[in-house]
C-alpha positions in Angstrom: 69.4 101.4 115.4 72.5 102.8 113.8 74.3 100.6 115.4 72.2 97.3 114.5 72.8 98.3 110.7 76.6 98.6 111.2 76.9 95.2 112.6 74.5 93.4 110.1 76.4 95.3 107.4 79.8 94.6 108.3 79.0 90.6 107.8 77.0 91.6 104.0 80.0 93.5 103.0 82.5 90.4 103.8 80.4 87.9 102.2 80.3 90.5 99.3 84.3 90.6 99.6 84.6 87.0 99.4 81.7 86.2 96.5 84.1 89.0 94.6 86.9 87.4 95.4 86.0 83.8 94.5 84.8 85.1 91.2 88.2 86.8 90.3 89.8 84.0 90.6 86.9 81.5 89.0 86.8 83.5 85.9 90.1 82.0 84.8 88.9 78.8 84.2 86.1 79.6 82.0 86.1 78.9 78.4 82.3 80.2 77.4 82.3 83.5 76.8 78.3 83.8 78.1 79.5 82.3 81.7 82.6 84.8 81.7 80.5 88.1 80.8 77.6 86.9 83.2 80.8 87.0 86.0 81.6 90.4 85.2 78.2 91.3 85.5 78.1 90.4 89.1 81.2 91.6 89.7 80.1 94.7 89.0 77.3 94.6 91.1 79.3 93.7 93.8 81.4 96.4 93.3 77.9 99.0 93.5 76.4 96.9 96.1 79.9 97.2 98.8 80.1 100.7 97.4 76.7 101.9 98.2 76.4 99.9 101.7 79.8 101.3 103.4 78.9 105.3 102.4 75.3 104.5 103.8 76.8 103.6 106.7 79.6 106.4 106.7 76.4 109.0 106.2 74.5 107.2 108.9 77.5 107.7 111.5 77.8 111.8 110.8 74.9 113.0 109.0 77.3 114.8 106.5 75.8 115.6 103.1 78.7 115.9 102.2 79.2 112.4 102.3 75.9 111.7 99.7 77.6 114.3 97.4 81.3 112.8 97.3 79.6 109.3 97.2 77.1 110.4 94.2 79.7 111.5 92.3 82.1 108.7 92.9 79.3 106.6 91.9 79.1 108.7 88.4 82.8 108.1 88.0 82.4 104.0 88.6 79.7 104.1 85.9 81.6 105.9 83.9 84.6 104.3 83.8 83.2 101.0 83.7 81.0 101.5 80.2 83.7 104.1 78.4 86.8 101.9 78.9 84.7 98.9 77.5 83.9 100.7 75.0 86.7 102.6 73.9 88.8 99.0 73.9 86.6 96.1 72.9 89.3 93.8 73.7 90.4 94.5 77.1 90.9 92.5 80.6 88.1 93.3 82.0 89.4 91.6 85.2 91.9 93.7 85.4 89.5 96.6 84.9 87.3 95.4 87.8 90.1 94.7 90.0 91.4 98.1 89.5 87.8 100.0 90.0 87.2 97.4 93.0 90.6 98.5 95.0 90.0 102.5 94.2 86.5 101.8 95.8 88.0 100.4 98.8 90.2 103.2 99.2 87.1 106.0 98.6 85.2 104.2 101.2 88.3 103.8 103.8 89.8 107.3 103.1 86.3 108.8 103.5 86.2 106.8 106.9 89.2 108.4 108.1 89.5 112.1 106.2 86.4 113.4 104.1 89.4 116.2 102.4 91.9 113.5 102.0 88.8 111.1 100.2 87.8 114.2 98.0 91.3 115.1 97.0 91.9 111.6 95.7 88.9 111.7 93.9 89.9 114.4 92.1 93.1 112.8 91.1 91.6 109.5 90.5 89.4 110.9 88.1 92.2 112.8 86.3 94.2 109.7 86.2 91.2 107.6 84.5 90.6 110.3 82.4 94.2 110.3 81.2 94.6 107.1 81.3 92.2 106.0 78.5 94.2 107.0 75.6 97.4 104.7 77.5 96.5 101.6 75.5 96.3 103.5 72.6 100.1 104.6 72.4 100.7 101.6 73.2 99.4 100.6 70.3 100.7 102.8 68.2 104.2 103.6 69.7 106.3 100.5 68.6 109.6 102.5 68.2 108.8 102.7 72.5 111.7 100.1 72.5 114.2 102.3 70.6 115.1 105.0 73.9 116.2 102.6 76.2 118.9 105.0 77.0 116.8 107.9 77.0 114.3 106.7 79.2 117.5 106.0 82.2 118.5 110.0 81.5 115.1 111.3 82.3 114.6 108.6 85.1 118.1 109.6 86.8 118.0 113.3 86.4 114.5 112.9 88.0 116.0 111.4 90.9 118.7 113.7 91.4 116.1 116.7 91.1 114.8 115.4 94.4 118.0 114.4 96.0 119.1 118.3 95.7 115.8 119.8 96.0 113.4 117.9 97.3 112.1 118.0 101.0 111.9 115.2 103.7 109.1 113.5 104.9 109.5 110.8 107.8 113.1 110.5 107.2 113.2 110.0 103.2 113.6 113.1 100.9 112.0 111.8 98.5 109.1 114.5 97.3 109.6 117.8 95.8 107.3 120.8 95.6 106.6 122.9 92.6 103.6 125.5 92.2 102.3 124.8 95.9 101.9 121.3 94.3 103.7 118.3 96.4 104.4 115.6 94.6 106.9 112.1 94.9 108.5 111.6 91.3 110.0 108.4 92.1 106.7 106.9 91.6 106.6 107.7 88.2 110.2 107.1 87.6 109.4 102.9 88.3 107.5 103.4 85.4 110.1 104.7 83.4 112.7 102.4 84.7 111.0 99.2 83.3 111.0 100.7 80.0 114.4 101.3 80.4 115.6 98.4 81.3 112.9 96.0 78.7 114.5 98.5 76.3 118.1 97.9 77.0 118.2 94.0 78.0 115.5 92.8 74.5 118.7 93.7 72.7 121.8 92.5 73.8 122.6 89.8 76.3 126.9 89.7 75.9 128.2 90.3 79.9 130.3 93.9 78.9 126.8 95.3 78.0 124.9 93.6 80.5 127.6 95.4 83.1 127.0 98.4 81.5 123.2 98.4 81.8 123.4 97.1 85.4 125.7 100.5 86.7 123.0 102.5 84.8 120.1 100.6 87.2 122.4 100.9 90.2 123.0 104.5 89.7 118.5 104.4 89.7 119.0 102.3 93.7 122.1 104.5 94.8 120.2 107.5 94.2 117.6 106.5 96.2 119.3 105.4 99.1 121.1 108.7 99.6 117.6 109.8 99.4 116.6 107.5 102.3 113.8 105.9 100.4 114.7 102.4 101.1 111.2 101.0 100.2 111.6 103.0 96.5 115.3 101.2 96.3 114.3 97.7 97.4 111.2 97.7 94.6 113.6 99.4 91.6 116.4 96.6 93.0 114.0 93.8 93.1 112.5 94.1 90.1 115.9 94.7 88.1 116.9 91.4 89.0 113.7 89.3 88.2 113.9 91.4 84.3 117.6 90.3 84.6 117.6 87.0 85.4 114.3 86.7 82.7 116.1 88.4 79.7 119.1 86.3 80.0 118.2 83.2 81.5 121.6 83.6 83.8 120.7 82.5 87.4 124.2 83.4 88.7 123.2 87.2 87.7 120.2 87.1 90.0 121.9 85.3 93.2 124.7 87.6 92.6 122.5 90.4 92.2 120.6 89.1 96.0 124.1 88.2 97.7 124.8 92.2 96.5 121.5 93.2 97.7 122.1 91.4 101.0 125.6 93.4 101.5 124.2 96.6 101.0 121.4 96.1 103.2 124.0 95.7 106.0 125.7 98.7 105.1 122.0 100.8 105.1 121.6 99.7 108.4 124.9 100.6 109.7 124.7 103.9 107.8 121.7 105.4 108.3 120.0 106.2 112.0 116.4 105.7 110.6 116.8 102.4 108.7 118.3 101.1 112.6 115.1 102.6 114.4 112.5 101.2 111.9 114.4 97.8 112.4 114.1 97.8 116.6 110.6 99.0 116.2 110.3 95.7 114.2 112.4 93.5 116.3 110.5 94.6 119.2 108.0 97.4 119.2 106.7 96.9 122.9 109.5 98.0 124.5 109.5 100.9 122.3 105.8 101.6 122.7 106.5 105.0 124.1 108.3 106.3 120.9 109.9 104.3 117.8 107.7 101.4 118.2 104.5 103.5 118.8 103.0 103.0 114.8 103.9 99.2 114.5 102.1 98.6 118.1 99.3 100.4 117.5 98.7 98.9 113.8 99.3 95.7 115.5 96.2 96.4 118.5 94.4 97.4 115.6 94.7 94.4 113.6 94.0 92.7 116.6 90.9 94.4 117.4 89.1 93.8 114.4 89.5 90.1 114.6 88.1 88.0 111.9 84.8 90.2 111.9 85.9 93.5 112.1 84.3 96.2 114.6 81.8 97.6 111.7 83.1 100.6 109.7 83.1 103.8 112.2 83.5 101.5 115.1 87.3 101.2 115.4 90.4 103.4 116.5 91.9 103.7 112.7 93.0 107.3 113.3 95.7 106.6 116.6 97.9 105.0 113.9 100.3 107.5 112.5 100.3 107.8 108.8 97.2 105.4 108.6 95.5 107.2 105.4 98.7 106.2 103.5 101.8 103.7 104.6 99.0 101.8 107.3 95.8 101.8 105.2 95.6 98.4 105.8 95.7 98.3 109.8 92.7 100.4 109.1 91.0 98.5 106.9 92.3 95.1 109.0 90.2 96.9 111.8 87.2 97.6 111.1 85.8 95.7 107.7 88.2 92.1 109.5 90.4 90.2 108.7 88.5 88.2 106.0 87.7 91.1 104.0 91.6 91.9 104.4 92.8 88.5 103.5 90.3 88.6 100.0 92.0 91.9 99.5 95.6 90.1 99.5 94.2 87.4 97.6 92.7 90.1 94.6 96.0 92.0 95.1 97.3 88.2 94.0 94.6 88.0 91.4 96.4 90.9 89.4 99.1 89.6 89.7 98.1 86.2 87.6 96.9 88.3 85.4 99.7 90.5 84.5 102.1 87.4 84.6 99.5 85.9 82.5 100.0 88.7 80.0 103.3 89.2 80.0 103.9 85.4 79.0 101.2 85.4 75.7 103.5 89.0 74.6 105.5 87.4 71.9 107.9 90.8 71.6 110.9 90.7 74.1 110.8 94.6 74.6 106.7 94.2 75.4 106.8 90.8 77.5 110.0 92.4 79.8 107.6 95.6 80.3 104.5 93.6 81.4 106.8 91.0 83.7 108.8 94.3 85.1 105.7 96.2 86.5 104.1 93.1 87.2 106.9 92.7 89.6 107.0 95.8 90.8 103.5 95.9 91.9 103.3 92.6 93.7 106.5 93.8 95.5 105.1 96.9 96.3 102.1 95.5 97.7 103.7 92.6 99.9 106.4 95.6 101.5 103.5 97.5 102.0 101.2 94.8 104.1 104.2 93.2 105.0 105.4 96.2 107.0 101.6 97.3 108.6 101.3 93.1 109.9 105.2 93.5 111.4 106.3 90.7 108.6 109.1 92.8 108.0 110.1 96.3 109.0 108.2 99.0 107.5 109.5 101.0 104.9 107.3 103.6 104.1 105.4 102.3 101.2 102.1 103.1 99.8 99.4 99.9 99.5 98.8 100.9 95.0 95.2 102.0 95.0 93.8 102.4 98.0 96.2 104.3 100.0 95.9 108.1 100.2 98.3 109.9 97.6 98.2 111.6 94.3 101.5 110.1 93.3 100.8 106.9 94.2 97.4 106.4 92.8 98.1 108.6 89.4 101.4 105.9 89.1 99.3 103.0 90.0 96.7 103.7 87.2 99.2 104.1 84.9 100.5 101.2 85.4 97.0 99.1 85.3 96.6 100.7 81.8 100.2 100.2 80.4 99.0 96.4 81.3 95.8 96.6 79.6 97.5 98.3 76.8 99.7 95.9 75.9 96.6 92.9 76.9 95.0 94.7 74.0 97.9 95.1 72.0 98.2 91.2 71.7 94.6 90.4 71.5 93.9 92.7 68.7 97.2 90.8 67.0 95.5 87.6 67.8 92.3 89.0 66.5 93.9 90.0 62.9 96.0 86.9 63.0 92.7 84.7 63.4 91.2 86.5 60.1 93.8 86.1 58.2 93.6 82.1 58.8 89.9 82.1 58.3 90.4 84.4 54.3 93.4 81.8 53.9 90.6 78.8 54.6 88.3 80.5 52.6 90.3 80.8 49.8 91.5 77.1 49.9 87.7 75.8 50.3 87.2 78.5 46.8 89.7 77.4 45.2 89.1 73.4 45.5 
């Protein structure tokens, strides 16, 4: 019977992944404001209806209580979230509210499926994050002299890095996480944050070439650091999204192909330098004949993928766990496997969904400082999530990067949510401007029509 109600299940919870998806995107060509709300609506219910389905399933396959508890509370948080941020910020995306809920969902449901601990531990964190998060619009808000510490903000991001480079520990290869208290925790991901505020801050105000020099030693000293670290994935996303804000502040295209000729040289030297960036690039080239050893996580990510086909095997059904580090870098093999490759595709295709909308944003932002913020992390996320997905499908080799959201890890979700909310901060920024800007024309008509 169990069985019967994970197979029926599996093709509800596509068909819910696709409606979602269709509406995420259909919602940006409504005008009416009725039609748009009455979307969200059934968004959320999606979002309930896919979250309530997979941990009936999850409780059906072990019988754990646990599993009611952790899903009863997550479902308290959801609710939660949902009303308060709404609340708290009358004028805020709520697309890019639902995305965000939708994706931590996701990654509840799949890390429960693999690790009930690891599931709990980033609900814990989530909720933190969410908490915290809410008063993020706010200082954005309120904090206009943000652009002022340009400089500032590259101190604290490069003495940040070099904290880890001399004391932090090595994980697969990159040291790139440092412990303090018993507490483990990667503070490059927090430092991409602070580098696009750095770099908005520096290139809204001065575009001569001497200062644009200086500025672009002070964002490779960011990249170096991180490659003497070993985290490649970190460097490529800080390099990347330097040279989009770049190219953007000054309008220069010979900066940004100079910048990817550069980019293309010291790729060559990485791979010549260091023995893992070599290995990771033969398990790409060809993991079968490295099965046995190097090529062991791309092959079996790839057999998963496989596996789940279209369909998927039902959640519980597949092999998720025989991938190495599938909670985090590989989520998405896991994910490919058992809800298909449908429901993975939608997931791109929402990934691409916030993406439109932060590039969305970060066009209507009439200050410089605010509009290179919004296009720098909006970079930096869609370039995190195609090296992410790109690595797990064998598009390019992996580099060890977390899928934002869904994968297990405090300080990669806490970042991610940040960054959500620095967007929606500065969404509500310019629609409470457009907001006062709108009354003012309406008093002005007023007093015309008065005065006539």
């Amino acid at each position: 019977m169990v069985n019967l109600i994970v197979e029926i299940s599996k093709y509800i919870i596509i068909i819910l992944m696709a409606v979602y998806t269709y509406y995420a995107f259909r919602v940006f060509g409504f005008k009416d404001k009725v039609k748009i709300n009455r979307t969200y609506r059934k968004m959320s219910q999606i979002i309930f209806m896919f979250h309530f389905i997979c941990y009936l399933i999850l409780f059906l396959n072990t019988h754990n209580l646990k599993v009611l508890i952790l899903y009863s509370m997550q479902l308290a948080v959801l609710i939660f979230a949902l009303i308060l941020y709404q609340w708290v910020y009358v004028n805020l995306s709520k697309l890019i509210l639902h995305n965000m809920l939708f994706m931590i969902t996701i990654g509840f449901v799949m890390l429960t499926r693999l690790s009930y601990d690891d599931s709990l531990r980033q609900f814990y964190i989530v909720v933190g994050a969410l908490v915290l998060c809410l008063i993020i619009p706010i200082l954005i808000d309120k904090m206009w002299y943000l652009v002022k510490f340009g400089w500032v903000y590259g101190i604290i991001g490069v003495f940040l890095l070099l904290s880890v480079l001399f004391f932090g520990v090595e994980n697969y290869g990159a040291t790139n996480w440092i412990i303090i208290g018993g507490i483990t925790f990667q503070p490059s991901e927090f430092v991409k944050i602070v580098f696009v505020f750095c770099m908005a801050s520096l290139l809204a105000k001065r575009k001569d070439f001497r200062y644009i020099v200086v500025v672009t030693v002070l964002a490779a000293m960011h990249v170096l650091i991180l490659v003497l670290e070993k985290d490649l994935g970190g460097a490529l996303i800080f390099f990347i999204t330097y040279l989009v804000m770049l190219f953007v502040a000054t309008s220069q295209p010979l900066y940004f192909f100079s910048g990817l000729i550069a980019g293309c040289g010291a790729s060559y030297l990485a791979y010549h330098t260091f023995n893992h960036v070599r290995v990771r690039v033969a398990a790409w080239r060809n993991p079968w004949a490295l099965i046995d050893k190097e090529g062991y996580q791309v092959s079996q990510s790839l057999f998963a993928i496989g596996t789940g086909g279209w369909f998927g095997m039902g959640l519980s059904k597949g092999l998720p766990t025989s991938i190495p580090v599938v909670e985090s870098d590989f989520i998405f093999s896991a994910i490919s496997e058992e809800l298909g490759g449908i429901f993975a595709l939608c997931l791109v295709l929402i990934c691409l969904s916030c993406f439109i909308m932060f590039i969305n944003i970060a066009m209507k932002l009439k200050d410089k400082f605010y509009k290179l913020v919004a296009l720098g992390l909006s970079i930096m996320y869609i370039f995190q999530v195609f090296l992410s997905i790109g690595g797990v499908i064998k598009f390019i080799p992996s580099t060890g990067v977390t899928l934002p959201l869904i994968s297990s890890g405090g300080s990669s979700i806490l970042s991610s949510i940040i960054l959500f909310s620095v967007i929606q901060g500065l969404y509500v920024k310019e629609q409470d401007r457009n907001d006062v800007s709108e009354k003012k024309k309406r008093r002005k008509a007023r007093t015309e029509e008065q005065s006539e």
